[in-house]
C-alpha positions in Angstrom: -39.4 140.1 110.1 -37.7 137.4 110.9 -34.2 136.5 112.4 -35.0 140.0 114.3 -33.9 142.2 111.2 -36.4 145.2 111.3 -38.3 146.4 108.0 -36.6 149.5 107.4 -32.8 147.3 107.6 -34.4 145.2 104.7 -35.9 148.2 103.3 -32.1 150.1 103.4 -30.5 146.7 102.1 -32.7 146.7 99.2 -32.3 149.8 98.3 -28.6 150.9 97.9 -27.7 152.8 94.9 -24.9 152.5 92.4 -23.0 155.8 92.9 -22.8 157.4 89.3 -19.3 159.6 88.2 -20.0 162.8 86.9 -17.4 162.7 83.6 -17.6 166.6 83.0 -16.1 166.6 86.6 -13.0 169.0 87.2 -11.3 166.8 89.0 -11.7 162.9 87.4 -9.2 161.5 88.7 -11.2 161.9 92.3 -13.9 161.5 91.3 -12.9 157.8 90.1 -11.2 157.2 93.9 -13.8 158.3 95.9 -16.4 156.4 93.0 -14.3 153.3 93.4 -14.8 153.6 97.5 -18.3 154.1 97.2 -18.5 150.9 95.2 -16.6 148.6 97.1 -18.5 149.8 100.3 -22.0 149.2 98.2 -20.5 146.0 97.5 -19.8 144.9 101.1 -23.2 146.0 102.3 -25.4 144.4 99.3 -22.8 140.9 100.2 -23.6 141.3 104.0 -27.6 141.9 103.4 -27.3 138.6 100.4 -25.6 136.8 103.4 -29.1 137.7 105.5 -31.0 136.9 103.6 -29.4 133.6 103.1 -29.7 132.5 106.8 -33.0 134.0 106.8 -34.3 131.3 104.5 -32.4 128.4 105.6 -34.3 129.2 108.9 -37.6 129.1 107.2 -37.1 125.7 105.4 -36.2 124.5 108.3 -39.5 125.8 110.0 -41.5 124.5 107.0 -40.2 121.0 107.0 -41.0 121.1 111.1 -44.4 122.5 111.1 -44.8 119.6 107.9 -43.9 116.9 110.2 -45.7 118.2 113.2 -49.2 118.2 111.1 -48.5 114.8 110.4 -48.0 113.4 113.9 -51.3 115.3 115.3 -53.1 114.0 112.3 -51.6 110.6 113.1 -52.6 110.7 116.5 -56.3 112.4 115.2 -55.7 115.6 116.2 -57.2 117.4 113.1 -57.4 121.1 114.4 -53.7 120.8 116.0 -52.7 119.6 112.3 -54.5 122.3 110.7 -52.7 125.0 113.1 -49.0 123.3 112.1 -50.6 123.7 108.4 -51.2 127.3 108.6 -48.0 127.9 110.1 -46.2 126.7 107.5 -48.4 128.9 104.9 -47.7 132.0 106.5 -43.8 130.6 106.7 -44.2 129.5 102.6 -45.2 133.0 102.3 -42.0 134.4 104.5 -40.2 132.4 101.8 -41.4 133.9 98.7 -40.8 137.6 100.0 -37.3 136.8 101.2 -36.6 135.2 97.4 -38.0 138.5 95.9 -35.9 140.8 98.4 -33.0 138.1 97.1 -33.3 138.7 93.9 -33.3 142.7 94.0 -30.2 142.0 96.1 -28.9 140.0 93.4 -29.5 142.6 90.8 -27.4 145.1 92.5 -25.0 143.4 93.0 -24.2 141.9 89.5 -24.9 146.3 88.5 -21.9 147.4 91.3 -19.8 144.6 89.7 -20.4 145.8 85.9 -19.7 149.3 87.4 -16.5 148.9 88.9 -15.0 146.4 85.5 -16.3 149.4 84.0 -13.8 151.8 85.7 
């Protein structure tokens, strides 16, 4: 991954789960504090992951738009093969792209689900 975040960090920002109160709970009235907590500290992680993930594109674009300009200074200069090296690059970071937008959106989704949940409360 880029940015040096590991797979399993994305993996564990992808995945955090809406804590669920158990209504038939003795004790509601905790339950509903320590559910509240549990939100606001999902909320806080899925905003710090979103905020990754951000900066984790805006690198990409920028390496897209710098392997684009490189391929067209070796093909100026008739360098084909260095050109097609800068084009491949900027495949694999096109591809980077598209699974940092999918991990964005499920970040997205949980997010707007914590915020129903706790307007909910």
């Amino acid at each position: 991954w880029l940015c040096g975040c590991s797979a399993d960090s994305v993996a564990a920002a992808a995945s955090i789960a809406v804590p669920r109160t158990n209504s038939h709970a003795a004790s509601a009235a905790a339950a509903a504090s320590s559910s509240s907590a549990g939100l606001a500290s999902a909320a806080r992680q899925i905003r710090q992951a979103r905020d990754v993930f951000v900066a984790k594109e805006a690198v990409l674009q920028k390496k897209i738009s710098q392997e684009m300009e490189r391929a067209k200074e070796f093909t100026k200069s008739g360098n084909k093969q260095a050109a097609m090296q800068c084009l491949k690059r900027k495949k694999y970071y096109e591809s980077q792209m598209s699974q940092v937008g999918s991990v964005q959106l499920r970040i997205n989704t949980k997010e707007k689900m914590i915020a129903d949940h706790m307007g909910n409360k």
